[in-house]
N, C-alpha and C positions, 0 to 999 in steps of 0.2 A: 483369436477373437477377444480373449478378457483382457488383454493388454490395449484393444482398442478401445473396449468399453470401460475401464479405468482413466485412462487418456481423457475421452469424454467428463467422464465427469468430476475427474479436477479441475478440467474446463469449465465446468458449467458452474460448480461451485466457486470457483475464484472468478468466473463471471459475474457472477449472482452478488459474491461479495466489492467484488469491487462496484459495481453498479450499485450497489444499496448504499456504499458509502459516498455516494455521488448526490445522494440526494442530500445529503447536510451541506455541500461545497457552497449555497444558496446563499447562508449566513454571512454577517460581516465577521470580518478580521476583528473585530473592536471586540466581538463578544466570548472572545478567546484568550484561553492563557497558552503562550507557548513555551516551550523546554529550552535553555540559554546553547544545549549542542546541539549538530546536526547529526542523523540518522543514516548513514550509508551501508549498503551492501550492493552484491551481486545478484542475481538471479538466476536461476537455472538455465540450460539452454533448451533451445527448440529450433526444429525448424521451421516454425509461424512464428512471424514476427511478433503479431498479434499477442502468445500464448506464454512467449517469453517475457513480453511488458505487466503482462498479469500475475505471471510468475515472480516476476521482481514488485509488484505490487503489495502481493500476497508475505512474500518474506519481508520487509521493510517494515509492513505490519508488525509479523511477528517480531523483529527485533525492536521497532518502538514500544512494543508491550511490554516485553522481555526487559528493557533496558528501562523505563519510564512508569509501569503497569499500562495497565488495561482500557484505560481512557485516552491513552495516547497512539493508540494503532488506528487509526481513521486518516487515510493517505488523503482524503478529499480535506480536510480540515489542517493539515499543514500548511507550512509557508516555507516559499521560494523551494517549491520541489521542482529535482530535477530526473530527467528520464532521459538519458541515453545510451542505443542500443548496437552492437556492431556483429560482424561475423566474428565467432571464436576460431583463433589460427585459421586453418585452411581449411576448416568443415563448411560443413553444409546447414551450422547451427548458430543462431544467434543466442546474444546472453547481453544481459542489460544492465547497467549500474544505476543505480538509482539513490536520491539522499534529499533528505528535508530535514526544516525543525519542527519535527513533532508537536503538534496544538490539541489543546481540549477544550471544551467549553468553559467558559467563566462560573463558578458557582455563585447560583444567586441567593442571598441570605432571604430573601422573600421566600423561595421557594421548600424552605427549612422550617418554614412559620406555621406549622399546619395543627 
């Protein structure tokens, strides 16, 4: 039973988070500095397709933090991201590549003025 309710709520958390970084996707590209490499990894496997794309959502993050800091793990605010997901060998489990260039917002020197 706690290994479903674990499951659950890494779900819900890399739910939560990838949907809240959806709401900045709104912005223009104009108002963005972005990182001159691309950001690739794998993602864990699953067997929801769904849970797997979130899972590679979620680590892309961490490694555009990790590799760029902290203002650059926002998957919605990149550019020319890409997500694709297959069966791993002959399981029953999918696993996702995924890769972008990392963006963060432009800082405004107005906004320093205070």
């Amino acid at each position: 039973m706690t290994k479903w309710i674990t499951i659950a709520i890494m779900f819900t958390m890399a739910a939560g988070a990838a949907l809240a970084s959806q709401l900045d996707a709104f912005e223009s590209h104009a108002y963005h500095d972005c990182a001159a490499e691309r950001v690739a990894v794998f993602g864990y496997g699953s067997r929801s397709a769904p849970v797997a794309e979130l899972a590679a959502i979620v680590r892309w993050s961490e490694a555009a933090e990790n590799k760029l800091g902290k203002v650059y793990g926002n998957w919605a605010m990149a550019q020319d991201r890409v997500l694709s997901c297959a069966r791993w060998r002959k399981t029953p489990y999918s696993q996702c590549k995924i890769s972008a260039a990392p963006c963060t917002r432009k800082h405004d020197d107005k906004d320093s003025d205070s």
